[in-house]
C-alpha positions in Angstrom: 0.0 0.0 0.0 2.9 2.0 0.8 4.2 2.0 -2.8 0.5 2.9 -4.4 0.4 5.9 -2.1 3.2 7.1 -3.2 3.4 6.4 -6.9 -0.2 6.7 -8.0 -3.3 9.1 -7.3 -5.7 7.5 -4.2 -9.1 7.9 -3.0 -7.6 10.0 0.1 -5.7 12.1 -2.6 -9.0 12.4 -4.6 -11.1 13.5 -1.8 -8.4 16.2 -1.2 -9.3 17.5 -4.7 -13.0 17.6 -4.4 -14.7 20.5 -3.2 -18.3 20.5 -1.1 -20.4 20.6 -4.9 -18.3 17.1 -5.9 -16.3 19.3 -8.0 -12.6 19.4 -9.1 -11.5 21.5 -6.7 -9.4 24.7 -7.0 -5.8 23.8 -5.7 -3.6 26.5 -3.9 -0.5 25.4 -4.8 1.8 25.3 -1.6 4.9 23.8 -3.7 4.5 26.5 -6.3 7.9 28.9 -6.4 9.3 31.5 -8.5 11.6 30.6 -11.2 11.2 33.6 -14.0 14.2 32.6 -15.5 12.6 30.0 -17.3 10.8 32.7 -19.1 13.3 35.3 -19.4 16.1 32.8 -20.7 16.6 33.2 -24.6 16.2 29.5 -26.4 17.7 28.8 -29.9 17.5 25.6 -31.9 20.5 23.5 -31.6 22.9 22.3 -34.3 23.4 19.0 -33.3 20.9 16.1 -32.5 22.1 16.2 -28.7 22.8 19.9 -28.1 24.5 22.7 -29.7 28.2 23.4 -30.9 29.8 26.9 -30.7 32.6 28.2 -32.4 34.3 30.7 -29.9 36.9 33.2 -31.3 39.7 32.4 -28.4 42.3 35.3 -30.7 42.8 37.7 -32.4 45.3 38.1 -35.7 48.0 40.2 -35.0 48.4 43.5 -37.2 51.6 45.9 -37.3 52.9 49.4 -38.1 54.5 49.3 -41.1 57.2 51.3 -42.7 57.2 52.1 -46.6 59.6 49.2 -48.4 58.9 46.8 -45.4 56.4 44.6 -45.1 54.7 42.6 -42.2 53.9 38.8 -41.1 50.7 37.4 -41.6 48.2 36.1 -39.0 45.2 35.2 -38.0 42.4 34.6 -35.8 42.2 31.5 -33.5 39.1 29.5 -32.6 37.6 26.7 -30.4 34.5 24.8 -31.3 32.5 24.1 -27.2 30.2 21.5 -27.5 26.8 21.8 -25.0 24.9 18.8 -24.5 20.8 18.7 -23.6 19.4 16.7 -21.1 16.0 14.9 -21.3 13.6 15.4 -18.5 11.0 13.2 -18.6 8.0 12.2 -15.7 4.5 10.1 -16.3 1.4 10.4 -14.8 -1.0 7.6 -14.0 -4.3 7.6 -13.0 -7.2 4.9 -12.0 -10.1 5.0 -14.2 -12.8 4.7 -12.6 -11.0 7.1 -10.1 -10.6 9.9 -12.2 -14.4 9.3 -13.3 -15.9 9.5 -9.8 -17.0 13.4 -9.8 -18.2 13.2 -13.9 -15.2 15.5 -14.8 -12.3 13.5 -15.9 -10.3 15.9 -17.9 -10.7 18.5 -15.1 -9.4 16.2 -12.7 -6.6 15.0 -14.6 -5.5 18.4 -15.3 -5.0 18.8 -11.5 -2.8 16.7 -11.6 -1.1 17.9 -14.9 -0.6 21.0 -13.2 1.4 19.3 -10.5 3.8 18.2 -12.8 4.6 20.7 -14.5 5.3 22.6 -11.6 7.9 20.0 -10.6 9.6 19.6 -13.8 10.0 23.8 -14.0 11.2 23.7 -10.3 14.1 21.0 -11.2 14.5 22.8 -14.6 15.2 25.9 -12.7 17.4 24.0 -10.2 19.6 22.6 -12.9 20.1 25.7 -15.0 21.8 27.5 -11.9 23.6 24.1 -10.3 23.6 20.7 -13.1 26.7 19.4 -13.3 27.7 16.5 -15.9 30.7 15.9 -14.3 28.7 14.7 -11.4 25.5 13.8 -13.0 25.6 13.5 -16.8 21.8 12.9 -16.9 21.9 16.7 -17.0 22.8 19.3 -18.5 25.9 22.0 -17.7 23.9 25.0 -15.6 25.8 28.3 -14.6 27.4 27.7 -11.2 30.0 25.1 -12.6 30.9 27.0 -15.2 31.9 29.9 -12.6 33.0 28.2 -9.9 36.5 28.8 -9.3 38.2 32.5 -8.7 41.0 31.0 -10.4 39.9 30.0 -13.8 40.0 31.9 -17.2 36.3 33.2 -16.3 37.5 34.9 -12.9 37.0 38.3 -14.0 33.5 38.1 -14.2 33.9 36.3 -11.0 33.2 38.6 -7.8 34.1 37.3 -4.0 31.9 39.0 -1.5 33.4 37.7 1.2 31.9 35.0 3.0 34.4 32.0 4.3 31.6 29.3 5.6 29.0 27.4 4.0 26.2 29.5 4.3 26.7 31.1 1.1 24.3 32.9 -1.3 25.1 34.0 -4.7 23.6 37.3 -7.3 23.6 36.7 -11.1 23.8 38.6 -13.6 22.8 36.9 -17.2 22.2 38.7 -20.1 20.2 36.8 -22.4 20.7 36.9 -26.0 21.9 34.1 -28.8 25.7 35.6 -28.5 25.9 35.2 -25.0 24.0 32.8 -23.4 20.6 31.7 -24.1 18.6 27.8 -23.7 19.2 24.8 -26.6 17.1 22.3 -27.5 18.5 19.6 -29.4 17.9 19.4 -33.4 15.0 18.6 -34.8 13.1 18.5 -31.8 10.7 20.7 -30.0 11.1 23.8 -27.9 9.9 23.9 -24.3 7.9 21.2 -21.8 5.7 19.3 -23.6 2.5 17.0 -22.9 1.2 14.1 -24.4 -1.8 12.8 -23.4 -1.6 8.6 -24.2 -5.4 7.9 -22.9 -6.3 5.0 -21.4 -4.1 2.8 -20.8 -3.7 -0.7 -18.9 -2.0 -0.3 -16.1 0.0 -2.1 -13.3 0.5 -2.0 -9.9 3.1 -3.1 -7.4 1.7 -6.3 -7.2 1.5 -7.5 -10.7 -2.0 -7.0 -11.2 -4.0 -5.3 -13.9 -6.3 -2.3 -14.3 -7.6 0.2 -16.9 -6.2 4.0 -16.0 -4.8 7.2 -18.1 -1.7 7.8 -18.7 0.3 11.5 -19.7 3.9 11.6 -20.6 5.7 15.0 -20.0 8.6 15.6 -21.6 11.7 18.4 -21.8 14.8 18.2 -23.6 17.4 21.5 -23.4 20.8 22.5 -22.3 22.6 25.8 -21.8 25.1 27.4 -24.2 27.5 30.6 -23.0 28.4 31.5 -26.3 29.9 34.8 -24.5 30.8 33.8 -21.0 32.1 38.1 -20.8 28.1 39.1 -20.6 27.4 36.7 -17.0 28.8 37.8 -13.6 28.5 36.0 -10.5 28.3 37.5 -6.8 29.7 34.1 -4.9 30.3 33.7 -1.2 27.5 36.2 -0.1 27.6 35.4 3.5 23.9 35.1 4.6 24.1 35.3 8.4 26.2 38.9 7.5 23.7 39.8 5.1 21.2 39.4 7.8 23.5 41.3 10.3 24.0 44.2 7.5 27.3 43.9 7.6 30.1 45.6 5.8 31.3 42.0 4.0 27.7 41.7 2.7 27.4 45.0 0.9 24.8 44.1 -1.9 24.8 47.6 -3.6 28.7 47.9 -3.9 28.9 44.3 -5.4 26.5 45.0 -7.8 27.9 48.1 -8.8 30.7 46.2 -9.6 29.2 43.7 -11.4 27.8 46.0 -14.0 31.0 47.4 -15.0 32.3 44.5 -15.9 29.6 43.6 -19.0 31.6 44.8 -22.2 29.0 46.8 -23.6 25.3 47.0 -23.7 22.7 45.9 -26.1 24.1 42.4 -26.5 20.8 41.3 -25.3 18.4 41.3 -22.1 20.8 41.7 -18.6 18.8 40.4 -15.9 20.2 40.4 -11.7 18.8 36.5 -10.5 18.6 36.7 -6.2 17.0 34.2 -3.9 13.8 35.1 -1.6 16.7 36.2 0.9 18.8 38.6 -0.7 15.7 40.0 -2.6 14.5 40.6 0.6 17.4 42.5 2.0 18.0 44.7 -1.4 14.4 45.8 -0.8 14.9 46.6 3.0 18.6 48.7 1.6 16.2 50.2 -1.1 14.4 52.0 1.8 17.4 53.9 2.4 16.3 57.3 0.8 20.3 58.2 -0.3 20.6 55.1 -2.6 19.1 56.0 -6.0 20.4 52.6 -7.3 17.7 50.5 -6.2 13.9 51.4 -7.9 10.9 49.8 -7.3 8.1 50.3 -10.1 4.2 48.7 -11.2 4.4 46.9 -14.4 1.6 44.5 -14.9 0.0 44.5 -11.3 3.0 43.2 -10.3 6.5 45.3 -8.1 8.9 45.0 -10.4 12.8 45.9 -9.1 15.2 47.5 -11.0 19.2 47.9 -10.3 20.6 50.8 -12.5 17.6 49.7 -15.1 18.4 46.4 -15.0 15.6 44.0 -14.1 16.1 42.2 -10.7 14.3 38.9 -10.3 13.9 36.3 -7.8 14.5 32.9 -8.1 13.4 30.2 -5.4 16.0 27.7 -7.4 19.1 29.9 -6.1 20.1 28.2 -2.6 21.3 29.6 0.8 23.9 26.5 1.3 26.2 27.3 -1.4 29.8 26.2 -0.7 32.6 28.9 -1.0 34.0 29.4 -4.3 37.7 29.5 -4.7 
């Protein structure tokens, strides 16, 4: 019984979704976050039937002063080809038949639970964009922190320390999005973005062996990440969050992300977005109170606050953790 409950949809999960009518009922969705990065990222069709391959200009040719009856060496530019691979995030959802059929409205009661899985497959898409790492897991596909996670590597400009030493650690992003500098892949050939299948009805079978007649979805998401530019991402590492809480000097969000800005090449490669967790969005609004710091706005666009850092969008993102070990 253990394994039903868990796996598959029961009457006590049925009479959860059921409202006093008999109805579907109108889920508040607890497990529901914020992840806007899924809709902000830029997505371009990959080049390959697993992912995408980049040709990066790594030099540039050399060129000379010359005098009149002398003439100069030839050169040239130097390249490297990066290959990015997608990963293939998959999940099924099964229900009982005659269980889906008990309040007359099937296909509203199967879209509850559609809905709940495709709130978990955004939530581990978002998860994986900041923090997959194939060298760990190849299942998935390479997200942002491994790519700068060391103050040492060739990236390490665009690689800011704010000072934290433990393993509390919180980090600020900023991504610009744009096909030159870093944007989503799917593979070639395929389809863009989380898609649903309904496969109808379908026998089923359950942990015993034995049969019955149920519906079946299939939900299904193949992308990777490409940083075509890796100049037009900074990341804010080793944000300590017990001194961010404590406001102190080590933890100075405004300074940091001053600095941060000035170290994008230009503008107009694309769409530069700051990505914060509920914590340190918190904290830039409480600074943003401060009526000498002009950095920080806060404006209504859609019904909704939006936050702005020198123009720049800032955005939350539930995926970015608090537990971050300290880049070195």
């Amino acid at each position: 019984m253990a394994t039903i409950g868990t796996t598959a949809l029961t009457l006590i999960d049925w009479a959860k979704r059921v409202d006093p009518n008999g109805n579907t009922a109108d889920l508040v969705e607890l497990l529901n976050t914020s992840n806007p990065i899924l809709t902000d990222a830029a997505v371009v069709e990959g080049n390959l039937p697993t992912g995408h391959r980049t040709t990066v200009r790594t030099g540039l040719p050399a060129v000379a002063w010359r005098l009149l009856n002398y003439g100069i060496q030839p050169s040239k530019s130097t390249t490297v080809q990066v290959d990015d691979t997608a990963g293939m995030l998959e999940g099924y959802s099964q229900v009982d038949k005659d269980l889906a059929q008990l309040n007359g409205n099937t296909a509203s009661f199967r879209m509850s639970e559609d809905r709940s899985f495709i709130e978990s497959m955004s939530q581990e898409m978002a998860s994986t964009l900041w923090y997959g790492n194939t060298a760990t897991d190849p299942k998935k596909f390479l997200g942002l922190s491994p790519r700068y996670a060391s103050l040492s590597a060739a990236n390490a400009d665009n690689i800011i320390d704010g000072g934290g030493t433990q393993t509390d650690n919180a980090s600020v992003w900023l991504i610009t999005w744009s096909d030159q500098a870093t944007h989503l892949i799917f593979p070639k050939g395929s389809a863009a973005g989380l898609q649903s299948r309904d496969l109808g009805e379908q026998t089923l079978i359950d942990a015993a062996g034995g049969l019955y007649q149920g519906y079946r979805s299939h939900y299904k998401w193949n992308v990777g990440m490409s940083v075509r530019d890796w100049r037009y991402n900074v990341r804010i590492c080793n944000i300590d969050v017990s001194n961010l809480i404590a406001e102190s000097s080590n933890a100075n969000l405004i300074k940091l992300m001053v600095r941060a800005t000035h170290l994008l090449p230009s503008e107009g490669m694309g769409r530069s977005v700051f990505y914060v967790n509920r914590t340190v969005s918190t904290w830039l609004d409480l600074q943003m109170m401060n009526s000498t710091n002009v950095n920080l706005t806060l404006s209504q666009a859609a019904g909704e606050s939006v936050m702005s850092f020198r123009g720049i969008p800032v955005r939350r993102s539930d995926a970015l953790l608090l537990t971050e070990a300290r880049v070195t």
